[in-house]
Structures are given as C-alpha cells and as structure tokens.
C-alpha positions as CSV (number, residue, x, y, z in Angstrom):
1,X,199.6,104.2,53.9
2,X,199.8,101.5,55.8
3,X,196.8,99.4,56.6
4,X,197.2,96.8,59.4
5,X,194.3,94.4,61.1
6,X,194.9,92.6,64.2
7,X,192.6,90.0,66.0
8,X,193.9,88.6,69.5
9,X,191.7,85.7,71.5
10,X,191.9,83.6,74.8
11,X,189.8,80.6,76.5
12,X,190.2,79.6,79.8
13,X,189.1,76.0,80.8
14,X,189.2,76.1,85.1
15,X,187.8,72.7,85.9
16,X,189.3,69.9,83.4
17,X,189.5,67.7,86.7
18,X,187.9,69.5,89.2
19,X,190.7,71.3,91.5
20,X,192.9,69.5,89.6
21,X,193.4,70.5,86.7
22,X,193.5,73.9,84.1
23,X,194.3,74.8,80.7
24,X,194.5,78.4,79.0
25,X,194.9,78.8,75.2
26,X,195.7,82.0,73.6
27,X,197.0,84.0,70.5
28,X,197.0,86.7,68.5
29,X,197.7,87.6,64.8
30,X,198.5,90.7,62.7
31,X,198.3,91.2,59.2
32,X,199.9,94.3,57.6
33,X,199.8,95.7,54.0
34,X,200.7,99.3,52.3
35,X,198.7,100.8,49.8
36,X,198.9,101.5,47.2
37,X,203.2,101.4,47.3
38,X,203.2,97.1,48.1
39,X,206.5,97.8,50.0
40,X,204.7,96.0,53.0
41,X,203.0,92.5,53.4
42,X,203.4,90.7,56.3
43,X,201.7,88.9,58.6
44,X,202.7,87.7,62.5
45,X,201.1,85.0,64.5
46,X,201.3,83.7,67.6
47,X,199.5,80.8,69.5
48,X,200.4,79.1,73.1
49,X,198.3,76.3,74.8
50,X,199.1,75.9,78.7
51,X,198.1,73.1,80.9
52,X,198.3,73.7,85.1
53,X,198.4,70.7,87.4
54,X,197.6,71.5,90.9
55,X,199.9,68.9,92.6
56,X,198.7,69.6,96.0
57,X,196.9,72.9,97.5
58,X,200.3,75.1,97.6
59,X,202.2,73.4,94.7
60,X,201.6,73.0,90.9
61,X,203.2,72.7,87.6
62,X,202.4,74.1,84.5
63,X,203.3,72.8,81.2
64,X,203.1,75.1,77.8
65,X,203.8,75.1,73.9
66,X,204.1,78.5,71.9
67,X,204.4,78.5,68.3
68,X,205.3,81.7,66.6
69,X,205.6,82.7,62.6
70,X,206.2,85.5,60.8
71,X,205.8,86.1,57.0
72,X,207.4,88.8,54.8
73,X,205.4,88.6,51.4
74,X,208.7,90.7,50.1
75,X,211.9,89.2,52.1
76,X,212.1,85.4,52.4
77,X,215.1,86.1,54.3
78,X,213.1,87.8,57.9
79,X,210.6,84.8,57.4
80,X,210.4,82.7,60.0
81,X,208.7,80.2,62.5
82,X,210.0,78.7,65.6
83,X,207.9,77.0,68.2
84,X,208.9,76.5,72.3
85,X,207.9,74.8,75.3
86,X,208.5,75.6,79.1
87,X,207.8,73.7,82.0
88,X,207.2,75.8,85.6
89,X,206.6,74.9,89.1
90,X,204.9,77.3,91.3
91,X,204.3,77.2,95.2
92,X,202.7,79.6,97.2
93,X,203.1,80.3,101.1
C-alpha cells in the first residue's frame, strides 16, 4: 500500500507599486511512502516566485525563479534538484 500526502499553496501580491507592480509565489510538495513493504520513500517539491512589471498599459515583463527537488530515500541515483529562471514579455492589443 502506498500512502502519499500532498499539500500545494499560492499568494498573490497585486499592488507592490500600485499599477505597477505584481508578484505571485507558488508550490507544491508530495511526500510518498509504502507500507508496510518500504520499497517507496520519496518526496517531490516544487517552489517558483514571479515578479510582473507593467512597463506601460499594453506592455510588461515578468521575471521568475523555480526551484525543483526530488528525493528517493532508496536510489541516490533518481535524486535530484535543479532550479531555473525565465524572463517574458507580454503585450496585449
């Protein structure tokens, strides 16, 4: 049997500088375990902060970090971690 608890959360912050600029931060994590075999342990989270800079009424850019790691209690080898960042720029017409 496997028993596996998850727990997942987001804020949004609109006004930082009014019209200006936002900011969302969200992530999740998700731990898993078998019992009573133990052929399963692992555990997976995920976090990403975003910041949005309105640039003018029809133009922003937004800039973000994600940092992601996985743990296998029972293989060092599918452990990992590895963080990113993107940068967009969005116009509407």
């Amino acid at each position: 049997d496997t028993n596996t608890n998850s727990l997942s959360f987001s804020l949004n912050f609109s006004n930082i500088i009014q019209g200006k600029l936002s900011s969302a931060l969200w992530g999740s994590s998700t731990i898993s375990k078998d019992t009573p075999e133990q052929s399963i342990d692992t555990k997976s989270e995920t976090g990403t902060i975003e910041f949005t800079y309105n640039i003018r009424n029809d133009l922003s850019t937004t800039l973000g970090f994600t940092n992601t790691s996985y743990t296998d209690v029972f293989s060092a080898a599918t452990t990992y971690s590895e963080s990113s960042g993107n940068i967009r720029f969005s116009m509407s017409f």
